[in-house]
Residue frames relative to the residue before (quaternion, step in Angstrom):
aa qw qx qy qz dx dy dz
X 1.0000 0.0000 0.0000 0.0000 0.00 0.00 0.00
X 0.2402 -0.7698 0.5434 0.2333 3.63 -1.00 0.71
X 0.0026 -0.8534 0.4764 0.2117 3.28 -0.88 0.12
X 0.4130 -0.7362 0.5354 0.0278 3.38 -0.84 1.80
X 0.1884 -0.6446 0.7407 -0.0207 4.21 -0.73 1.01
X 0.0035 0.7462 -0.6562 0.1119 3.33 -0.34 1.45
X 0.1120 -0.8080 0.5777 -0.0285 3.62 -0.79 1.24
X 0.4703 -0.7192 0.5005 0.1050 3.55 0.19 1.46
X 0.1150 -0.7976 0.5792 0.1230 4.10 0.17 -1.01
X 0.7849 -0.1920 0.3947 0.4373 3.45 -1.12 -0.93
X 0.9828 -0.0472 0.0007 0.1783 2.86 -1.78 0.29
X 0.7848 0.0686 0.0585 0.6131 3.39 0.50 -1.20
X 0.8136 0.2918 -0.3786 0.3310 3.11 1.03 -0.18
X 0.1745 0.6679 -0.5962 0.4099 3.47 1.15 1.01
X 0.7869 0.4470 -0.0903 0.4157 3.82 0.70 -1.52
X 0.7267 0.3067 -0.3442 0.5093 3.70 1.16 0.31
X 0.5687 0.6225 -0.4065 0.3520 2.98 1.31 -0.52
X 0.2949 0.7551 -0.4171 0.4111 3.70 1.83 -0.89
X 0.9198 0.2581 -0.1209 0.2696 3.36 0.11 -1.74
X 0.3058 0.6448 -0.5099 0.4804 3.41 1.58 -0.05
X 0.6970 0.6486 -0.1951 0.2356 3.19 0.33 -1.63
X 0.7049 0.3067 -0.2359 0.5944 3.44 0.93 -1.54
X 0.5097 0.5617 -0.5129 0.4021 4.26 1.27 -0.36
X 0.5156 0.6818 -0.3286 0.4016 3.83 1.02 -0.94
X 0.7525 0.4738 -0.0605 0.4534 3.31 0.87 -1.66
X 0.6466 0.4035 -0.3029 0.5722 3.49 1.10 -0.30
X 0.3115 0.6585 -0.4784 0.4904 3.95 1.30 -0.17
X 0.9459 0.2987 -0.0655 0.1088 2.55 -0.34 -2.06
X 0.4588 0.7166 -0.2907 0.4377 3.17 2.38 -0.32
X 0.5519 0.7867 -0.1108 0.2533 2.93 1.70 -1.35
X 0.6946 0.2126 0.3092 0.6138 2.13 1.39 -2.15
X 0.0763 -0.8149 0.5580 0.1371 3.69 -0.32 0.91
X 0.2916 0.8203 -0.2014 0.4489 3.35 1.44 0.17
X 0.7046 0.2887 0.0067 0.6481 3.44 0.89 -1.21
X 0.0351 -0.7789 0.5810 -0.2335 3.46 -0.05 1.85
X 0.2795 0.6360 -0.6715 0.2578 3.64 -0.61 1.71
X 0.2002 -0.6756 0.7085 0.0388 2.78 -1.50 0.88
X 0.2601 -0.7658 0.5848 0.0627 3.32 -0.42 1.20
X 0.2248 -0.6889 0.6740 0.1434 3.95 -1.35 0.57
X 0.2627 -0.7907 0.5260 0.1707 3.67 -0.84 0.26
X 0.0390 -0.8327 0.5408 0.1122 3.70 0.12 0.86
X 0.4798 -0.7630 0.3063 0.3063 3.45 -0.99 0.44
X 0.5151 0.8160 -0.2235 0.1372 3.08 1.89 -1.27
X 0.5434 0.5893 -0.5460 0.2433 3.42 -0.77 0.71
X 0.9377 -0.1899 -0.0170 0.2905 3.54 -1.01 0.33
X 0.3685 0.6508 -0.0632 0.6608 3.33 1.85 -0.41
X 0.7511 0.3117 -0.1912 0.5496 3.34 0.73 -1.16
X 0.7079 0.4280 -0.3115 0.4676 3.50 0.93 -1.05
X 0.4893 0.5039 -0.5116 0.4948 3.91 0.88 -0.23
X 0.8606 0.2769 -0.2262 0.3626 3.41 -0.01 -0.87
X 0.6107 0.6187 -0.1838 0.4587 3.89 1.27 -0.24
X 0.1529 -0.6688 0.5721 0.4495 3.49 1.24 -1.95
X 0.7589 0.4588 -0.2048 0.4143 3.67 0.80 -0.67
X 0.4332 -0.6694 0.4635 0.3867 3.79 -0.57 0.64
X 0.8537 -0.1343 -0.1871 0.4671 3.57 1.76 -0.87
X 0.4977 -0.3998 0.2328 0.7337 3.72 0.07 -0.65
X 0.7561 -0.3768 0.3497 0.4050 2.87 -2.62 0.49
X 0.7395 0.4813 -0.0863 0.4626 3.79 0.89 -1.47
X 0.0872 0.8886 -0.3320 0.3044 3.38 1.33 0.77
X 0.6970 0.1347 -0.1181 0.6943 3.62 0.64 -1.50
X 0.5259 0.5772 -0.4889 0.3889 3.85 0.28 -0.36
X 0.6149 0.4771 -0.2386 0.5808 3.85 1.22 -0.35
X 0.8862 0.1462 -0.2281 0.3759 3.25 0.52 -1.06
X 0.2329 0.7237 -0.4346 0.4828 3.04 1.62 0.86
X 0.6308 0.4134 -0.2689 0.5990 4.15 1.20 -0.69
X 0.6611 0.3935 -0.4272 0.4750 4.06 0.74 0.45
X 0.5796 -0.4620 0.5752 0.3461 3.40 -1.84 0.21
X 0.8316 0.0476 0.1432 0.5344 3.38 0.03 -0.90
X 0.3715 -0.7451 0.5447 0.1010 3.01 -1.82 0.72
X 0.0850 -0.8065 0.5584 0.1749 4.24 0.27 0.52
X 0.0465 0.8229 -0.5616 -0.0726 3.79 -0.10 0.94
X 0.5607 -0.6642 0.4201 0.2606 3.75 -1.20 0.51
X 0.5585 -0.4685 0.4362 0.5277 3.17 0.06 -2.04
X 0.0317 -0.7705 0.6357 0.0360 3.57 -0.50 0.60
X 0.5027 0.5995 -0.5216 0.3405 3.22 -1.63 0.64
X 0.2315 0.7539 -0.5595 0.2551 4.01 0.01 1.27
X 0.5861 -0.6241 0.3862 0.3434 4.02 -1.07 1.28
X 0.5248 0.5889 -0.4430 0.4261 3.96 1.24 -0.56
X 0.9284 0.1946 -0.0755 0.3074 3.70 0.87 -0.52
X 0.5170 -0.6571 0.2364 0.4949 3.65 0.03 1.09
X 0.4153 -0.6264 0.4858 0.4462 4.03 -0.98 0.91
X 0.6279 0.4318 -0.4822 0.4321 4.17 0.41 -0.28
X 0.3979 0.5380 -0.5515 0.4980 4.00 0.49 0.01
X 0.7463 0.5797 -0.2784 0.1715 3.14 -0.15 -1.56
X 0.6323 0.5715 -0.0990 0.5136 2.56 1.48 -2.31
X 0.7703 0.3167 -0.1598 0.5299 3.18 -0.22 -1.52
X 0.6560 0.6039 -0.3489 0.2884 3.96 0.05 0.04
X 0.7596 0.0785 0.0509 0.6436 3.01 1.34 -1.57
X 0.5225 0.6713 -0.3266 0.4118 3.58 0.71 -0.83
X 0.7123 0.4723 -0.1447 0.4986 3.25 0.00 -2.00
X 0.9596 0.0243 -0.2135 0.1814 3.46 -0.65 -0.93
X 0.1875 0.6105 -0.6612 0.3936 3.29 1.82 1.24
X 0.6584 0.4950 -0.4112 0.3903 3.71 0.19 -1.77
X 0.6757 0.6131 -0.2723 0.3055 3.72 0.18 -1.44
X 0.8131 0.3350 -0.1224 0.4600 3.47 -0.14 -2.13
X 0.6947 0.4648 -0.2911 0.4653 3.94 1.44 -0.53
X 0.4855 -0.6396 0.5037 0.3185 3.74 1.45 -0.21
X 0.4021 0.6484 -0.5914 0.2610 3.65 1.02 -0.18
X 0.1383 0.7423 -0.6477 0.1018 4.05 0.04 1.12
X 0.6419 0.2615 -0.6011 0.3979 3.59 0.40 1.21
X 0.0365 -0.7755 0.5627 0.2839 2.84 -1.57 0.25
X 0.2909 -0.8668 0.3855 0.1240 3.19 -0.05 1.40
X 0.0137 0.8121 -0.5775 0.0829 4.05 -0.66 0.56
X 0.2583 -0.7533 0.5815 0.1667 3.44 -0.44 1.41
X 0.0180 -0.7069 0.6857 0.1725 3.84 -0.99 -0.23
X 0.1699 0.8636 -0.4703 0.0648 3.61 -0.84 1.13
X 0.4005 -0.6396 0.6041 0.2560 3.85 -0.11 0.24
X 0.2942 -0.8377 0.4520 -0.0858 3.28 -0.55 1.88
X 0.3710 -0.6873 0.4423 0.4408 3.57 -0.17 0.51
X 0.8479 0.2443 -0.1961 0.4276 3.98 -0.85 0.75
X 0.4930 0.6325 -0.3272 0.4999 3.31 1.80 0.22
X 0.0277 -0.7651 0.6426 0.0299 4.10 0.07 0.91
X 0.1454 0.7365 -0.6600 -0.0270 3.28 -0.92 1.01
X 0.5898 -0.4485 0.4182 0.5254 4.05 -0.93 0.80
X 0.8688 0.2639 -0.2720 0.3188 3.99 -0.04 -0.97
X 0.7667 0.3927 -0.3102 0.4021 3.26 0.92 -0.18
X 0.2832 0.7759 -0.5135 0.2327 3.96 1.62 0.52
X 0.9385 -0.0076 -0.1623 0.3046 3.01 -0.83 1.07
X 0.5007 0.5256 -0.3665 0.5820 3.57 1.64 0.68
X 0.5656 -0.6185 0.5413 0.0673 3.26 -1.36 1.22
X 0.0881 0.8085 -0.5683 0.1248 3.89 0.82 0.69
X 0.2223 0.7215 -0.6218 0.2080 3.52 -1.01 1.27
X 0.3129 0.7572 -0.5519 0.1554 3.76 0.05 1.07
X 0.3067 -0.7684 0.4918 0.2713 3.17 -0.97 -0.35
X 0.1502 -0.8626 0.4535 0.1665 3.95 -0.23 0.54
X 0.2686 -0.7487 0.5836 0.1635 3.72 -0.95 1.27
X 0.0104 0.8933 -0.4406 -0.0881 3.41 -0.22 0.62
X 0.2712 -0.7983 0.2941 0.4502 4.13 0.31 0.55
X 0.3940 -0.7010 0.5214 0.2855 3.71 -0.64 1.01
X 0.9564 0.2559 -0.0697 0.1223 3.58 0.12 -0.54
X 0.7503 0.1939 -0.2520 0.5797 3.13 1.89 0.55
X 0.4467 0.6328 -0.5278 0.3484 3.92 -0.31 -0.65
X 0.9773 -0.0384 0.0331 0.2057 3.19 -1.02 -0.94
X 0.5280 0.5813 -0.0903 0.6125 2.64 2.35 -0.75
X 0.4306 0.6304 -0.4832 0.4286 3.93 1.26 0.40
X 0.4489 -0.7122 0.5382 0.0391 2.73 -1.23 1.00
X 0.4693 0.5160 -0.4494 0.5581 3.38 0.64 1.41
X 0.6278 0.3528 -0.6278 0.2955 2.69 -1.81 1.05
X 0.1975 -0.8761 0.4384 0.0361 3.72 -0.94 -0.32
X 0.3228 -0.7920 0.5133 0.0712 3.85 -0.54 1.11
X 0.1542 0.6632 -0.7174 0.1474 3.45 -0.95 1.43
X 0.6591 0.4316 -0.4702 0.3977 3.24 -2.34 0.31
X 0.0666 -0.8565 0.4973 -0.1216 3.66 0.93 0.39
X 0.8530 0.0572 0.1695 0.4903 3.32 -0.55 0.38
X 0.5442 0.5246 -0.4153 0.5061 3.55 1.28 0.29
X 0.7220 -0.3682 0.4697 0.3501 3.70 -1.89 -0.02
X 0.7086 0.4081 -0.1582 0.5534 3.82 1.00 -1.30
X 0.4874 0.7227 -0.4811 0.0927 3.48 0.99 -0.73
X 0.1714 -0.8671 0.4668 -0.0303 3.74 -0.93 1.13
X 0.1189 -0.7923 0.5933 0.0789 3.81 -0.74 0.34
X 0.0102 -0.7361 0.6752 0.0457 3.81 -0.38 0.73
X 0.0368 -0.7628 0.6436 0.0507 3.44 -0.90 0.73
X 0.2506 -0.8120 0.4986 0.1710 4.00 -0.08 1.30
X 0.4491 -0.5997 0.6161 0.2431 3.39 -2.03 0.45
X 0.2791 0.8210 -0.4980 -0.0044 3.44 -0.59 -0.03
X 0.3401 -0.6780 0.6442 -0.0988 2.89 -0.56 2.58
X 0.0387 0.7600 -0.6474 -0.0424 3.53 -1.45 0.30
X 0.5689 -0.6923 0.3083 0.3195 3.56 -0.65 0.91
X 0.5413 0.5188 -0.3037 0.5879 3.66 1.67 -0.56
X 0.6464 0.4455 -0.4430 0.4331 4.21 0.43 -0.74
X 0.6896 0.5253 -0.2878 0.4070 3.73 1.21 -1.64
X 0.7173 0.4618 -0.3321 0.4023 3.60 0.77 -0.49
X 0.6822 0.5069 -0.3042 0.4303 3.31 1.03 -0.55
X 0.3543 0.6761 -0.3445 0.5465 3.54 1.68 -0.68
X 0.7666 0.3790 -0.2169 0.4707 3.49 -0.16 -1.85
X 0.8836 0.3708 -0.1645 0.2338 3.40 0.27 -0.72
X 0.4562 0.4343 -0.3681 0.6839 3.20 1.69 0.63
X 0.7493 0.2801 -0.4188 0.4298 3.47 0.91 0.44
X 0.4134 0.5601 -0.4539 0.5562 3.71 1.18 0.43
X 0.7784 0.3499 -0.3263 0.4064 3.69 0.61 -1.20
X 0.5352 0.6251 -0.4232 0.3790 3.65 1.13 0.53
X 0.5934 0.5408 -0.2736 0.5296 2.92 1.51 -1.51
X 0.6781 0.3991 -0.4635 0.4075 3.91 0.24 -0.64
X 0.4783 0.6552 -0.4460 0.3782 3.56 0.90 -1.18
X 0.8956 0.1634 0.0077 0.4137 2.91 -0.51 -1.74
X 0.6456 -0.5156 0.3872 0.4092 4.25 0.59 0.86
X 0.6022 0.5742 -0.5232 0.1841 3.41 0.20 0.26
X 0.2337 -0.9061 0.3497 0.0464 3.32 -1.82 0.58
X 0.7004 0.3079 -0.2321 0.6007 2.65 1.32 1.24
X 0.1161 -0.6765 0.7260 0.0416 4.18 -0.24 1.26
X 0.2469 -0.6670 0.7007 0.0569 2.51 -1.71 1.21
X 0.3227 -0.7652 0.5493 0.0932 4.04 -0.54 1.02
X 0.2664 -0.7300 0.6153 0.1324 3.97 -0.44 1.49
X 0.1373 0.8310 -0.5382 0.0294 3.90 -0.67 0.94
X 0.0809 -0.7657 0.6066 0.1977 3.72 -1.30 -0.45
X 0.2389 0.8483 -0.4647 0.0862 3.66 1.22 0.52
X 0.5319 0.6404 -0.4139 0.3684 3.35 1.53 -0.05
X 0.8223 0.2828 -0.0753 0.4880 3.48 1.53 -0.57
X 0.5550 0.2593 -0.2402 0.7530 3.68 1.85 0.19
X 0.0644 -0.8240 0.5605 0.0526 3.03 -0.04 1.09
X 0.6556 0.4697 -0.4121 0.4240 3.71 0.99 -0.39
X 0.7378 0.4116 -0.2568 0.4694 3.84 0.34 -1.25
X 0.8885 0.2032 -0.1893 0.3653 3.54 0.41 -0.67
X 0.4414 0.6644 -0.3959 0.4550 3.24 1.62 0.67
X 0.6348 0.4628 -0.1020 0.6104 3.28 1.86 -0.47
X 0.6340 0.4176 -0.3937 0.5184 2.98 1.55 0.11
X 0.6301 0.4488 -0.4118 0.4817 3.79 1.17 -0.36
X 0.5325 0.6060 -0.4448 0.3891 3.98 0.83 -0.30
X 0.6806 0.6358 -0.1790 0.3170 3.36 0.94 -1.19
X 0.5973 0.6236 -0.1479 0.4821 2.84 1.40 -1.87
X 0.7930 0.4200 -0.1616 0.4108 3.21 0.64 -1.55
X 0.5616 0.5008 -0.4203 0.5071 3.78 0.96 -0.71
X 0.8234 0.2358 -0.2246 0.4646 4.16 0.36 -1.11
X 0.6364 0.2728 -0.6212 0.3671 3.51 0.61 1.38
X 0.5831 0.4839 -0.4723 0.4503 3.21 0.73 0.09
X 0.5926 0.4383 -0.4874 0.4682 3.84 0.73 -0.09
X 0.9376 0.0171 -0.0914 0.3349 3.63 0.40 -1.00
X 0.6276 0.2734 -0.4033 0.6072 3.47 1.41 1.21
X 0.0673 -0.8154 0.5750 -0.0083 3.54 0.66 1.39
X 0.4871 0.6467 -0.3749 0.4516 4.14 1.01 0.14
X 0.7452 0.5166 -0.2802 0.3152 2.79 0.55 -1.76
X 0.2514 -0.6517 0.6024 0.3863 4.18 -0.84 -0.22
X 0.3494 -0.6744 0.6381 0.1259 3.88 -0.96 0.45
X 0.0500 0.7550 -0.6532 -0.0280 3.45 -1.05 0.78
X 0.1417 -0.6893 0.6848 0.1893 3.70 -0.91 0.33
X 0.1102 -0.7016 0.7034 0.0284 3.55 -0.99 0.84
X 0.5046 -0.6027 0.5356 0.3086 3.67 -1.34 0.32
X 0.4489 -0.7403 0.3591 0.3485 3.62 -0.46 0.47
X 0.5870 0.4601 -0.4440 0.4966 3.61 0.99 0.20
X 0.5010 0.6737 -0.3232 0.4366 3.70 0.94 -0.68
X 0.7066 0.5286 -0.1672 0.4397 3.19 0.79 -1.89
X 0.7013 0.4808 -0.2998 0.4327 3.58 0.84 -0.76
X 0.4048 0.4888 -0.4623 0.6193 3.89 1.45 -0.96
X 0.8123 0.3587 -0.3792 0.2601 3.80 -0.64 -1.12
X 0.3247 0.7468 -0.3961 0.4242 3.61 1.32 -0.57
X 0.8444 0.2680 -0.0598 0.4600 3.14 0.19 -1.85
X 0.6670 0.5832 -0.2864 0.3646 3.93 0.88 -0.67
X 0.7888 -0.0048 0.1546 0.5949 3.24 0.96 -1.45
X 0.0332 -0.8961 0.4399 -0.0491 3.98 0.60 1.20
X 0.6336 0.6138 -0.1896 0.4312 3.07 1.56 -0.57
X 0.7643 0.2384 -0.3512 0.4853 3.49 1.19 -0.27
X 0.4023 0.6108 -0.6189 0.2864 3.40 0.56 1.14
X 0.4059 -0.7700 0.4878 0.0664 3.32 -1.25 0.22
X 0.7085 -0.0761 0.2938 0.6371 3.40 0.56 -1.57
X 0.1669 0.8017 -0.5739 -0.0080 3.93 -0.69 0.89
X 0.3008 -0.7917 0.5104 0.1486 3.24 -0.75 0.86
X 0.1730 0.8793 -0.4438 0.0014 3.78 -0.03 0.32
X 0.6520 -0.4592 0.3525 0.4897 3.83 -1.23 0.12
X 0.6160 -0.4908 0.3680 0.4941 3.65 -1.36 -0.50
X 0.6283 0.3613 -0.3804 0.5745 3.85 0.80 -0.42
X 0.6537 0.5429 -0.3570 0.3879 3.84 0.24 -0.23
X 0.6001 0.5386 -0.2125 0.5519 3.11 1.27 -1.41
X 0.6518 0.5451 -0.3229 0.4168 4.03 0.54 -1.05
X 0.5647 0.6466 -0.2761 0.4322 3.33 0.99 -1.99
X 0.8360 0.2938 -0.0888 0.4549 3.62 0.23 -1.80
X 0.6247 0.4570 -0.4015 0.4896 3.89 0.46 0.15
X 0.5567 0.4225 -0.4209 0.5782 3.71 1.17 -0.09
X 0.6189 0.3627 -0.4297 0.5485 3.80 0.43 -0.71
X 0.8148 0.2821 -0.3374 0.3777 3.49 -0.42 -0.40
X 0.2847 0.3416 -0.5600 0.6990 4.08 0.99 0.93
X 0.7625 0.3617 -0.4662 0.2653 3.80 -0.79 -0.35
X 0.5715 0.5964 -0.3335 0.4543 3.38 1.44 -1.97
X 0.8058 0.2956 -0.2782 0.4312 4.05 0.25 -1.09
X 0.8660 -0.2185 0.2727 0.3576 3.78 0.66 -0.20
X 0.5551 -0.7727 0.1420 0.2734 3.19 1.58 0.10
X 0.8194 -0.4154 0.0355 0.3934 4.07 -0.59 0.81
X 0.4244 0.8017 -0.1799 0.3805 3.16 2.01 -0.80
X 0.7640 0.1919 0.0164 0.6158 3.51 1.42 -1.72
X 0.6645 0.6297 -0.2822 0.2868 3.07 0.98 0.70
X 0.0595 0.9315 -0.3588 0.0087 3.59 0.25 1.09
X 0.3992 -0.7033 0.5814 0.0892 3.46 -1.27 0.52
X 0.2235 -0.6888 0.6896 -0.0061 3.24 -1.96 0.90
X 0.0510 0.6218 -0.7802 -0.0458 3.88 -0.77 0.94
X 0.0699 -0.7813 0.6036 -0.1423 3.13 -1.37 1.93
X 0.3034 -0.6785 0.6641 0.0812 2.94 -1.20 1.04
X 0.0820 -0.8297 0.4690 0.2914 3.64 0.15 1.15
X 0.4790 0.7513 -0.2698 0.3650 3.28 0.95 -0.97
X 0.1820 -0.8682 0.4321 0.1625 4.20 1.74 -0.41
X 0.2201 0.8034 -0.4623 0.3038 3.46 1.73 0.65
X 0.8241 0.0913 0.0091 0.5590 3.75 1.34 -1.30
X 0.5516 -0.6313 0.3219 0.4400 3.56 -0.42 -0.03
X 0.4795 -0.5879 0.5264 0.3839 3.32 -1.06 0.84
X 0.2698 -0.6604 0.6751 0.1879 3.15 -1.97 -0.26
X 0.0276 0.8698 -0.4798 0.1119 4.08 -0.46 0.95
X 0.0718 -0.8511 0.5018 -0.1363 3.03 0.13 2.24
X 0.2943 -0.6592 0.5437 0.4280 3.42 -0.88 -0.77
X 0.7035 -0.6132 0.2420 0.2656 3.39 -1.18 0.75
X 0.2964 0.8696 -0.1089 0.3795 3.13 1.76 -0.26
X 0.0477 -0.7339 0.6316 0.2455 4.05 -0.39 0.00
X 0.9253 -0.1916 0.2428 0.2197 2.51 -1.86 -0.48
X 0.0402 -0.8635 0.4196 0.2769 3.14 1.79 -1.47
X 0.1294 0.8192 -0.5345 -0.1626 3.81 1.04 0.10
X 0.6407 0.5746 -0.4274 0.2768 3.76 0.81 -0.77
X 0.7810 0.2327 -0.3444 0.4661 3.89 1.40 0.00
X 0.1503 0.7773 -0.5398 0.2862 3.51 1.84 0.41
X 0.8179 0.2509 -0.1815 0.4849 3.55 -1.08 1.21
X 0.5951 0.5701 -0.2704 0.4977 3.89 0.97 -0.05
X 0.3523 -0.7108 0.5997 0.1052 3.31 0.99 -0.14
X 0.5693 0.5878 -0.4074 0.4055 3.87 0.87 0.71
X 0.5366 0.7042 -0.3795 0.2685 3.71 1.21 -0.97
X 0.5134 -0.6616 0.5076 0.2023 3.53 -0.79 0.47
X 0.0074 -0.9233 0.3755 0.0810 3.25 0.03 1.11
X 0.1171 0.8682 -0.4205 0.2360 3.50 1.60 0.95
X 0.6405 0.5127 -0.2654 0.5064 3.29 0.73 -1.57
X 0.7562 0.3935 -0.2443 0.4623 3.54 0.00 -0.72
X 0.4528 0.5518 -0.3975 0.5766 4.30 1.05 -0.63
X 0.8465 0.3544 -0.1728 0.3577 3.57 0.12 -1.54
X 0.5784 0.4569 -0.3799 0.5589 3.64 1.27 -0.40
X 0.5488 0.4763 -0.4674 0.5034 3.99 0.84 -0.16
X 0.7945 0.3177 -0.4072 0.3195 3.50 0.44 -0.89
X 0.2799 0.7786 -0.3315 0.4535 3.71 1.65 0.27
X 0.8850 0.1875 -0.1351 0.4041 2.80 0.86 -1.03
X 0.3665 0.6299 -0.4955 0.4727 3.38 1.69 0.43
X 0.7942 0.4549 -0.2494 0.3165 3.81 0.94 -0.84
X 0.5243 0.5437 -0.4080 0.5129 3.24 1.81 0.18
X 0.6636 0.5303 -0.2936 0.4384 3.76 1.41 -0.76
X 0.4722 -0.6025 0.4088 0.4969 3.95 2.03 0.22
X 0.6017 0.5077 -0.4787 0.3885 3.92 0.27 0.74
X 0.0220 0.8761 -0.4802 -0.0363 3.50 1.43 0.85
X 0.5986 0.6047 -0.3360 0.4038 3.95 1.63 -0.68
X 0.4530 0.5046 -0.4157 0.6061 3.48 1.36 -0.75
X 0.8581 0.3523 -0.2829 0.2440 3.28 -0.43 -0.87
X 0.4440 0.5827 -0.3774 0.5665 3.87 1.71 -0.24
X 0.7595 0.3904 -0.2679 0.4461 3.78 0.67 -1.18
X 0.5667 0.4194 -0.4126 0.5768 4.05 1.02 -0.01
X 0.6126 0.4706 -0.4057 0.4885 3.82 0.51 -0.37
X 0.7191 0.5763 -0.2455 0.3008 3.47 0.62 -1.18
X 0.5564 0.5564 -0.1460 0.5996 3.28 1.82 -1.50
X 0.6674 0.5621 -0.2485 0.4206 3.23 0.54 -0.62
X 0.7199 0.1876 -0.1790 0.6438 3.54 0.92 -0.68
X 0.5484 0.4738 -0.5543 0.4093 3.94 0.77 0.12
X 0.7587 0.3718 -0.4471 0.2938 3.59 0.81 -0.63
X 0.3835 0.7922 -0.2760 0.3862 3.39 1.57 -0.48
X 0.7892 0.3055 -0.1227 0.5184 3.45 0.80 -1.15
X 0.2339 0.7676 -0.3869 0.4544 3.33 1.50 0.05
X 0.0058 0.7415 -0.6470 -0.1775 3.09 0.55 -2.16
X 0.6486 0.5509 -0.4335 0.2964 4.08 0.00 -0.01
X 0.6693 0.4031 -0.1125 0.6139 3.33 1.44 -0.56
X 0.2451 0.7686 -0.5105 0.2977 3.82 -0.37 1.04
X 0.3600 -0.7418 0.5398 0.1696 3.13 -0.73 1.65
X 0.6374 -0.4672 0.2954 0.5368 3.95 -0.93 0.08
X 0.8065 0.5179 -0.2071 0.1961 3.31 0.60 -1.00
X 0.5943 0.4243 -0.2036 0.6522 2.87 2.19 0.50
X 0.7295 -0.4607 0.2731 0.4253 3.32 1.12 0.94
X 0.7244 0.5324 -0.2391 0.3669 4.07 1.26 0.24
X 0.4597 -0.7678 0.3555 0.2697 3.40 -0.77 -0.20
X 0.3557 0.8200 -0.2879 0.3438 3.22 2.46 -0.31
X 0.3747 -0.6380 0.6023 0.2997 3.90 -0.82 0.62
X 0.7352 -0.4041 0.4123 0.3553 3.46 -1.62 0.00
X 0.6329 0.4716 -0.3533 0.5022 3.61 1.05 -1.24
X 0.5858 0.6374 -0.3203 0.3846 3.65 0.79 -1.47
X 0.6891 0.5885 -0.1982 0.3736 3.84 0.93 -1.02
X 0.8009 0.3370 -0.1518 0.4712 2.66 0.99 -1.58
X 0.5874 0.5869 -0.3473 0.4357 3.66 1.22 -0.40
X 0.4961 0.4695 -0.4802 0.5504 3.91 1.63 -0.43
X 0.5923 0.6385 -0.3841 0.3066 3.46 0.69 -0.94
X 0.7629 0.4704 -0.1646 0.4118 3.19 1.11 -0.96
X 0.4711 0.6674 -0.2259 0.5307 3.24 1.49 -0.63
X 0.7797 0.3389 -0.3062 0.4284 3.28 0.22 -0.92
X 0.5657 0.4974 -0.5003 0.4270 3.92 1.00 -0.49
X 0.5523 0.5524 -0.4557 0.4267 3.55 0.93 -1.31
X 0.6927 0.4867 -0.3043 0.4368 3.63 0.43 -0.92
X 0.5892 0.6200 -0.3151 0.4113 3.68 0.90 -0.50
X 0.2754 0.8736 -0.3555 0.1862 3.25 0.81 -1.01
């Protein structure tokens, strides 16, 4: 039996996460085979208004006793957004090692977006989950003075960069690719990201001597994003780079809605965690309108990290059979279909799979 700790969050994602849920449940009718037991935690923002804490003290000790981690969305105006972050976020990714952050980017059948008409977009983005830019260090004094200052450190390590690079080579061999593209700025940080292109380059040429390696500047990379998406492949990038580009590329295929995400621990020491790129959205929280794709497709993510890679082909599949359909359509893809409405075509079509 697996067991999945599914943590609803805030706003909208209290209201897609429903439909993952009832997509889960139609799996498993499907299939008697596919044994999860899912836990419901309450914690998020709601919890900290009424608690002080985003969660308890004994929090990851708990979700430290699951396989996996189904997260929603977190992020409400009652509570600073760095609480949030740095409260709950941070030290699931952190204290679990989840140091990928993995982010497909595809062109859906029946999805028309302006940048992706008529191109075949299929990459995949490694993003690091747990240091560079996202490190908690550095530190702001003189308040309210003339000198007053904020230093906010990088902090790259040669063990995070290799391990980054190398869960994204062992994809590229996996899955036939031939060529990783490497997100950089060594022309202008010369310390952190000059040490980040040495690295890169020494552990693909030790252990994906096939693969080719590009380094792109990171402002470049974004023009190419939008010019020519289709001949990427694999990108491997820092944590603020990596973020920067996995939101453009939810936009390039259709936008945040269909767009999900994996913090992985490859190594299966701790539990992953599989959100969707999405927030909280508080301004349609409670409408019954949110698109509950992103979150469907980060469940079936996580059937393929748990070895059920067929579950996870047949939620991908449903997903773009109801899509291309075209009768069902959340607003934010051009439709008029509620969230339940979505996720129940969603659900239909596996029943129909059979």
């Amino acid at each position: 039996m697996v067991k999945i700790a599914v943590i609803p969050g805030d706003g909208i994602g209290k209201e897609v996460m429903t439909e993952a849920l009832k997509v889960l449940a139609q799996l498993q009718r499907d299939d008697p085979s596919l044994q999860i037991d899912t836990t419901i935690f309450p914690w998020s923002s709601d919890y900290y208004v009424q608690h002080g804490f985003m969660m308890p003290q004994d929090a990851l000790a708990t979700l430290r006793n699951y396989d996996a981690i189904l997260f929603g969305a977190i992020g409400d105006a009652r509570v600073p957004d760095d609480v949030t972050v740095w409260e709950f976020i941070m030290p699931i990714r952190k204290q679990f090692q989840q140091y990928v952050n993995f982010r497909p980017v595809k062109s859906l059948q029946g999805i028309v977006s302006p940048l992706a008409k008529n191109m075949d977009i299929d990459f995949v983005i490694f993003r690091e989950n747990t240091e560079g830019e996202y490190s908690n260090s550095g530190g702001h004094i003189y308040q309210n003075q003339p000198q007053e200052m904020a230093i906010q450190n990088t902090i790259m390590t040669r063990l995070g960069i290799e391990k980054i690079v190398q869960a994204a080579c062992n994809y590229a061999n996996q899955y036939g690719k031939s060529k990783i593209t490497s997100a950089t700025k060594s022309n202008a940080i010369i310390h952190s990201m000059k040490f980040w292109d040495e690295h890169t380059k020494q552990i693909v040429a030790r252990t994906a001597p096939t693969l080719t390696l590009e380094s792109i500047y990171i402002d470049a990379l974004v023009a190419y994003f939008v010019e020519r998406p289709q001949d990427f492949e694999v990108i491997v990038a820092s944590n603020l780079f990596g973020d920067i580009l996995s939101d453009l590329g939810s936009a390039i295929v259709g936008g945040l809605g269909l767009s999900p995400s994996a913090n992985i621990n490859p190594e299966k020491e701790y539990p992953s965690m599989f959100e969707p790129v999405h927030g909280s959205a508080p301004d349609i929280a409670g409408k019954g309108i949110a698109n509950p794709i992103a979150q469907i497709w980060s469940l079936a993510l996580l059937l393929g990290h748990i070895g059920r890679p067929d579950a996870e082909k047949r939620v991908v599949w449903a997903i773009e059979a109801v899509l291309q359909a075209g009768a069902v359509k959340t607003a934010d893809i051009g439709g008029e279909a509620s969230t339940s409405q979505m996720g129940d075509a969603i659900c239909q079509a596996l029943a129909n799979s059979k």
